[in-house]
C-alpha positions as a printed NumPy array, in Angstrom:
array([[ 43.53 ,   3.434,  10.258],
       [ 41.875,   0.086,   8.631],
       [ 43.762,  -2.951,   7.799],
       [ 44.033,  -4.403,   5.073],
       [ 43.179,  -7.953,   4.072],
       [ 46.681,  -8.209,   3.358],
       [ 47.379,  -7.992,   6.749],
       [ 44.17 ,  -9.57 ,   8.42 ],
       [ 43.043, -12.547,   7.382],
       [ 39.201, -12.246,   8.523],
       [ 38.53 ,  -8.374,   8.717],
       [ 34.57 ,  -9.157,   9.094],
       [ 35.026, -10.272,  12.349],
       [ 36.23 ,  -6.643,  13.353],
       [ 32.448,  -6.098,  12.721],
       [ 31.187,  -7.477,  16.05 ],
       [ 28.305,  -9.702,  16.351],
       [ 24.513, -10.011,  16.638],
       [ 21.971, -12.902,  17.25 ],
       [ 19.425, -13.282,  15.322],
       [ 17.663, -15.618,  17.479],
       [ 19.892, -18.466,  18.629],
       [ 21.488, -17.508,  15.09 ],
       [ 24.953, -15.429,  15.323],
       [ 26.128, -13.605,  13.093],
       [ 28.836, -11.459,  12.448],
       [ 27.36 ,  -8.137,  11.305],
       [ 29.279,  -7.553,   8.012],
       [ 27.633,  -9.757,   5.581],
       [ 27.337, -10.4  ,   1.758],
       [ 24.206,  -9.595,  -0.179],
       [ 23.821, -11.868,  -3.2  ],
       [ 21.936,  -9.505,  -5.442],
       [ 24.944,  -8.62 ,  -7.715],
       [ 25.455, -11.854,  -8.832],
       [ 23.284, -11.887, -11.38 ],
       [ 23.247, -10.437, -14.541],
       [ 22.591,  -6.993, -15.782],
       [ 18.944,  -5.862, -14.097],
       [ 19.161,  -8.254, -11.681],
       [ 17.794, -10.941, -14.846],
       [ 19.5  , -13.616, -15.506],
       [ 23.055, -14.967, -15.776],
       [ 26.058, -12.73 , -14.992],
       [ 28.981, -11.861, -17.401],
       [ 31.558, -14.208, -15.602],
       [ 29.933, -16.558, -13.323],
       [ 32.918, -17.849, -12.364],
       [ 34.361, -14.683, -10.875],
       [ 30.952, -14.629,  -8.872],
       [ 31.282, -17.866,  -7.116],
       [ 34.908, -16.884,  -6.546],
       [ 33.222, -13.658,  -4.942],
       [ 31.149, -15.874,  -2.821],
       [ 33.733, -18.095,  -1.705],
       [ 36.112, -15.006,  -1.016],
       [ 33.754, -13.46 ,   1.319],
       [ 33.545, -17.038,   3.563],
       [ 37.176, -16.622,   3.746],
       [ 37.107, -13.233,   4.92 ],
       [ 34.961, -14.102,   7.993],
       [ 31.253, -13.209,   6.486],
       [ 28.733, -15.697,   8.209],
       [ 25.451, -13.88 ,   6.829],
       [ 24.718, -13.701,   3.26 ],
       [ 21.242, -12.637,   2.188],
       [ 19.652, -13.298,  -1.122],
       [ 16.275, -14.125,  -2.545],
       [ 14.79 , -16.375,  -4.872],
       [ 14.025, -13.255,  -7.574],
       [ 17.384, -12.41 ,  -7.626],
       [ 17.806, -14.074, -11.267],
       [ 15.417, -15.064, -10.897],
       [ 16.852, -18.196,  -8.742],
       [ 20.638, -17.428, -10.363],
       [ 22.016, -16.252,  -6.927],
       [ 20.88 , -19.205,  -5.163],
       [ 21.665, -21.491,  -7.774],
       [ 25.453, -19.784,  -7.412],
       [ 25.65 , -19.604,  -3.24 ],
       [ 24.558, -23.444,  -3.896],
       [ 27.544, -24.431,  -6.494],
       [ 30.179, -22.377,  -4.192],
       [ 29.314, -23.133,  -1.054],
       [ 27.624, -26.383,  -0.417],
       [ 28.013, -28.191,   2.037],
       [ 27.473, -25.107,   3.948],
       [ 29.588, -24.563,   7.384],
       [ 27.418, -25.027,  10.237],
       [ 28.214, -21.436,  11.254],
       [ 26.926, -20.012,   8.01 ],
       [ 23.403, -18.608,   8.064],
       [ 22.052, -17.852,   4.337],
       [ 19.288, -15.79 ,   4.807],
       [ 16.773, -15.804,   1.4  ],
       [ 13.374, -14.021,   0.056],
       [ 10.134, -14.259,  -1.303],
       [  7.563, -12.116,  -2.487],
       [  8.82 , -10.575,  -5.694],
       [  8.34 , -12.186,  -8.827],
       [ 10.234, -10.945, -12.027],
       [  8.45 , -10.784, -15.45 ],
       [ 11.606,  -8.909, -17.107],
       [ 14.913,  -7.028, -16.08 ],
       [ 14.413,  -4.481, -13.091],
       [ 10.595,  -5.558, -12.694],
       [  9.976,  -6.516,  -9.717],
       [  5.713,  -6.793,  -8.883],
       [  4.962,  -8.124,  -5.283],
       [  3.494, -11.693,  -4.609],
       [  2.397, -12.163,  -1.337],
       [ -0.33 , -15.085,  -2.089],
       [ -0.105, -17.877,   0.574],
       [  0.583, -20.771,  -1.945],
       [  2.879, -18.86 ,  -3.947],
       [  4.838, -18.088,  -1.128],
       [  4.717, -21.382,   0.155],
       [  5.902, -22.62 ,  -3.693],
       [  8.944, -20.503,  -3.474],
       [  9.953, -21.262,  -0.023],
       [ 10.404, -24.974,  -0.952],
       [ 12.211, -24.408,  -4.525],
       [ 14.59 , -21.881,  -2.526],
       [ 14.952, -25.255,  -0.209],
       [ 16.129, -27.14 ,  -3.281],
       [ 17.898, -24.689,  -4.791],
       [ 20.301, -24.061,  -1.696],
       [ 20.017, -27.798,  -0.858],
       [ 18.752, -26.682,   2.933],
       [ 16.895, -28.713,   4.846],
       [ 15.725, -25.253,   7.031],
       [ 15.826, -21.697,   5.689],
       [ 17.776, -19.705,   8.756],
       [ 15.963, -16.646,   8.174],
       [ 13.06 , -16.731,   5.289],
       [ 12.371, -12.961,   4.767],
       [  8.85 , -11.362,   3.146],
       [ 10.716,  -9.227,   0.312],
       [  7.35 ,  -6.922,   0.184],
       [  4.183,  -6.676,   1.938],
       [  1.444,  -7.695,  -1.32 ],
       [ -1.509,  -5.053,  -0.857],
       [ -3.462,  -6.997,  -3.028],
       [ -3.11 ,  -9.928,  -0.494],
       [ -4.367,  -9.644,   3.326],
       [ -1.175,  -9.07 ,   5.376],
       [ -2.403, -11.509,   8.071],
       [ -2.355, -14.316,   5.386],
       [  0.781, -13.385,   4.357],
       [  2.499, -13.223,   7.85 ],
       [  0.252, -16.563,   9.047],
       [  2.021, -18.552,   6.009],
       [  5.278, -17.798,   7.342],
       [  3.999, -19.018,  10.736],
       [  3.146, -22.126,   8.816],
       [  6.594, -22.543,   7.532],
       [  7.944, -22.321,  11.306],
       [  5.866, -24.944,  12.324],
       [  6.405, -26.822,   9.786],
       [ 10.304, -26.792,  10.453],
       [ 10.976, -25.581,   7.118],
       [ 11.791, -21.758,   8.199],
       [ 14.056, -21.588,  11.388],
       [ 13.207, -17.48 ,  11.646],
       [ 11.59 , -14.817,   9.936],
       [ 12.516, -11.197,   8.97 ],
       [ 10.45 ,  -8.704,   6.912],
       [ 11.34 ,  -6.36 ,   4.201],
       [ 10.61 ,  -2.416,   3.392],
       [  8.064,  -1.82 ,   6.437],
       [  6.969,   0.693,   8.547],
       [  6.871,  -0.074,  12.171],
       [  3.123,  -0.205,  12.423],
       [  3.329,  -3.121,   9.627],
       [  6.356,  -5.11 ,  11.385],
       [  3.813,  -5.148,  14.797],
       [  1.192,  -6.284,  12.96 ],
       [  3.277,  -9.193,  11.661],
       [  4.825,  -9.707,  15.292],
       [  1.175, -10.176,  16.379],
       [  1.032, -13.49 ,  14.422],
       [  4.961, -14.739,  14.013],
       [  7.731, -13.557,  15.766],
       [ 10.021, -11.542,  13.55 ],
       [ 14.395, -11.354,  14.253],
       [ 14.734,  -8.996,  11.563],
       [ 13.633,  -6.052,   9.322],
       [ 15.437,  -5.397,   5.872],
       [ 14.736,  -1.779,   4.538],
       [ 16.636,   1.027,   2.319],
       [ 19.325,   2.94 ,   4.893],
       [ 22.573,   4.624,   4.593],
       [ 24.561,   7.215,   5.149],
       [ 22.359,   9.355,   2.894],
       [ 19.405,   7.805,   2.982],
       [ 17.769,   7.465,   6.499],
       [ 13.52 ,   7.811,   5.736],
       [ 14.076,   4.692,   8.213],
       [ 15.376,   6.175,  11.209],
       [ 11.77 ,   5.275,  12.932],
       [ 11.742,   1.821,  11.876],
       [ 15.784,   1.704,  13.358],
       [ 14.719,   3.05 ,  16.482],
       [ 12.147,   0.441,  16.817],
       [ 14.401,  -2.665,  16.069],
       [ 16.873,  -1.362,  18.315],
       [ 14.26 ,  -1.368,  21.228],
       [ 12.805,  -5.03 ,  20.266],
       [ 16.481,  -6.338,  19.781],
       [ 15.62 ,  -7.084,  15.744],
       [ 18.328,  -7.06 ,  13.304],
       [ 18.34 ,  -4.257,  11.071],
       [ 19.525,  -5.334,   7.406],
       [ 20.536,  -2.261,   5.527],
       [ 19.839,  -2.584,   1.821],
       [ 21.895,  -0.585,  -0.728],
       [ 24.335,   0.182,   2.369],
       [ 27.055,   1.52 ,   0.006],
       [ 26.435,   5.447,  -0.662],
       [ 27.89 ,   8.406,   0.19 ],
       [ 27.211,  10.787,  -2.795],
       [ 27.932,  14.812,  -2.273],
       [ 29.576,  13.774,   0.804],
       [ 32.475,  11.719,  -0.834],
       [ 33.086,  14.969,  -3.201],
       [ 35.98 ,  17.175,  -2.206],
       [ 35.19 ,  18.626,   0.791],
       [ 32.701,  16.675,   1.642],
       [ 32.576,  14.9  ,   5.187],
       [ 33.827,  11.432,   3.785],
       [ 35.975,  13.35 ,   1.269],
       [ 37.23 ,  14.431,   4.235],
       [ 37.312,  10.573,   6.321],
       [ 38.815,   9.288,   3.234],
       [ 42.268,  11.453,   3.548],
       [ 41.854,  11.406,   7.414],
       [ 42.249,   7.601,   7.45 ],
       [ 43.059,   6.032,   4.205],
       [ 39.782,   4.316,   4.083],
       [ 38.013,   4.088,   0.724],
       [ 34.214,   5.814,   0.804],
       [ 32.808,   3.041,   0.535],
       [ 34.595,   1.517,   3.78 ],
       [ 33.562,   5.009,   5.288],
       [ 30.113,   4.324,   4.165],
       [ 30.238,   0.661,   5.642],
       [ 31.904,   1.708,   9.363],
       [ 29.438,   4.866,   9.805],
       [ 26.65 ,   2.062,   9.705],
       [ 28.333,  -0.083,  11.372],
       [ 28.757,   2.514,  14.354],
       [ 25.554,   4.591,  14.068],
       [ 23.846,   1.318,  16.015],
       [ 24.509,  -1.877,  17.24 ],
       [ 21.541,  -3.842,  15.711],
       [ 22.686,  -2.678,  12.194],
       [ 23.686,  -5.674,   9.643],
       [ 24.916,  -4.328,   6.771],
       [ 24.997,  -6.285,   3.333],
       [ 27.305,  -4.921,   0.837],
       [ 27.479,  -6.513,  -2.351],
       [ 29.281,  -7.213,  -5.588],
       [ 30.733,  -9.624,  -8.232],
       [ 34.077,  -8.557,  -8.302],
       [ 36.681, -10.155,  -5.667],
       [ 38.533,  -6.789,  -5.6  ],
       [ 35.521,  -5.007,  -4.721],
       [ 34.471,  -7.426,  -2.23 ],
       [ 38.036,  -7.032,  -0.531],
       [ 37.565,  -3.394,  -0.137],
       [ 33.929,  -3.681,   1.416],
       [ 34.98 ,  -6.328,   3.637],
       [ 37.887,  -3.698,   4.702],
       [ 35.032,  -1.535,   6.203],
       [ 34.715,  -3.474,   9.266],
       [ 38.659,  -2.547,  10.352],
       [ 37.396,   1.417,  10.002],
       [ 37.683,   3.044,  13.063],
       [ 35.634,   6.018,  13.317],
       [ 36.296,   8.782,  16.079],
       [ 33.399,  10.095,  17.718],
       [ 34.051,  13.868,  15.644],
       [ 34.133,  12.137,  12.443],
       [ 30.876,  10.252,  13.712],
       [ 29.076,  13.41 ,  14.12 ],
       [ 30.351,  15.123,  11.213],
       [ 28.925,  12.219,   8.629],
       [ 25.759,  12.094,  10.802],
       [ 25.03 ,  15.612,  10.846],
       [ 25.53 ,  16.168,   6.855],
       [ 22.995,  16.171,   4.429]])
């Protein structure tokens, strides 16, 4: 049966951890993406709400929250920034770049060197860091080499400005090319319960110890529908689908991080409520055998 955050405090840390690098983590986090405004452009409808969101999900035990400079663009930073800072020297914000936004839900890739450079140190400013924790390639640019993309982010190690580096939406051959010129701690690519075109690139970061980041973690679909397996979870244990959703990730494999996001506090709650789910190993084979 899960607990609720009535009756534990900190239900993230129910999630177990992971290191990402000398970095760890607890492996519920927050993604920042929602905090923005409709189409992931510009301000959202009650901004104050969202930094209570962010705040919230510190209290509840998240360490990891993952965001990206063209979330906004810049407005989820700017938010994290005004909520959080000074940040808790056990909080890793992880951020992006490589997207740039010329309207709502446009999102064309970026990868030139100096641009990604640019945005590295206005993310810098905008969270008031002194070292990005994890500095994450939102897309591979195929207009751009990939070996000048991944060598920049080398640069950025070096320089001390990036502490480590992940990649985002990659196939495995793309994340060894990368690891041939900077070491990568994590990959961030579309997974869930009913979505898993990944399972290669899962299999991979499980045997190189990299941090799988599950984008868009939150989806269950026909299988929340009466008589469906979650439908089924759901009455089994109390749990919400969406905390069914969140524990059958957080089961399926040790080096998943999942990043469930929202600005409501109430929704928040409920997600962080997924990491108290526990899952026997029949109702772990019934959602991973549907379709």
């Amino acid at each position: 049966m899960p607990n609720s955050t009535n009756t534990d405090t900190r239900p993230i840390e129910h999630s177990g951890t992971f290191d990402l690098g000398e970095l760890t983590v607890h492996r519920l986090g927050f993604g920042a993406m929602r905090i923005t405004g409709k189409g992931i452009w510009g301000e959202p409808d009650d901004r104050a709400e969202c930094v209570r969101v962010v705040r919230r999900a510190v209290e509840l035990g998240v360490d990891l929250i993952d965001t990206a400079d063209s979330y906004g663009p810049y407005v989820s930073e700017e938010i994290i920034r005004e909520a959080l800072h000074p940040y808790a020297d056990d909080l890793v914000i992880a951020t992006k770049a490589g997207l740039v936004r010329t309207g709502p839900d446009e999102w064309p890739p970026m990868g030139r060197p100096e641009y990604l450079r640019q945005e590295c140190e206005m993310s810098l400013r905008r969270l008031g860091l002194d070292r990005i924790d994890l500095f994450q390639l939102h897309r591979i640019d195929p207009k751009v080499p990939a070996e000048e993309q991944f060598g920049l982010l080398a640069d950025l190690i070096a320089e001390g400005k990036v502490r480590h580096v992940g990649l985002s939406e990659v196939s495995v051959d793309e994340i060894k090319a990368a690891q041939a010129i900077v070491p990568v701690v994590s990959v961030q690519n579309l997974y869930n319960l009913t979505n898993r075109s990944s399972e290669a690139v899962l299999d991979y970061c499980e045997g190189e110890g990299l941090g799988f980041i599950p984008w868009f973690p939150i989806a269950a679909g026909e299988l929340a529908k009466p008589g469906g397996a979650v439908d089924k979870i759901t009455r089994d244990t109390g749990a919400t689908p969406p905390q069914v959703a969140l524990a059958w990730l957080l089961h399926h494999s040790p080096v998943l991080l999942p990043i469930p996001g929202t600005s409501s506090v109430a929704h928040l709650e409920e997600n962080c409520g997924g990491a108290t789910v526990e899952l026997s190993d029949e109702q772990m084979e019934s959602l991973s055998s549907a379709t």
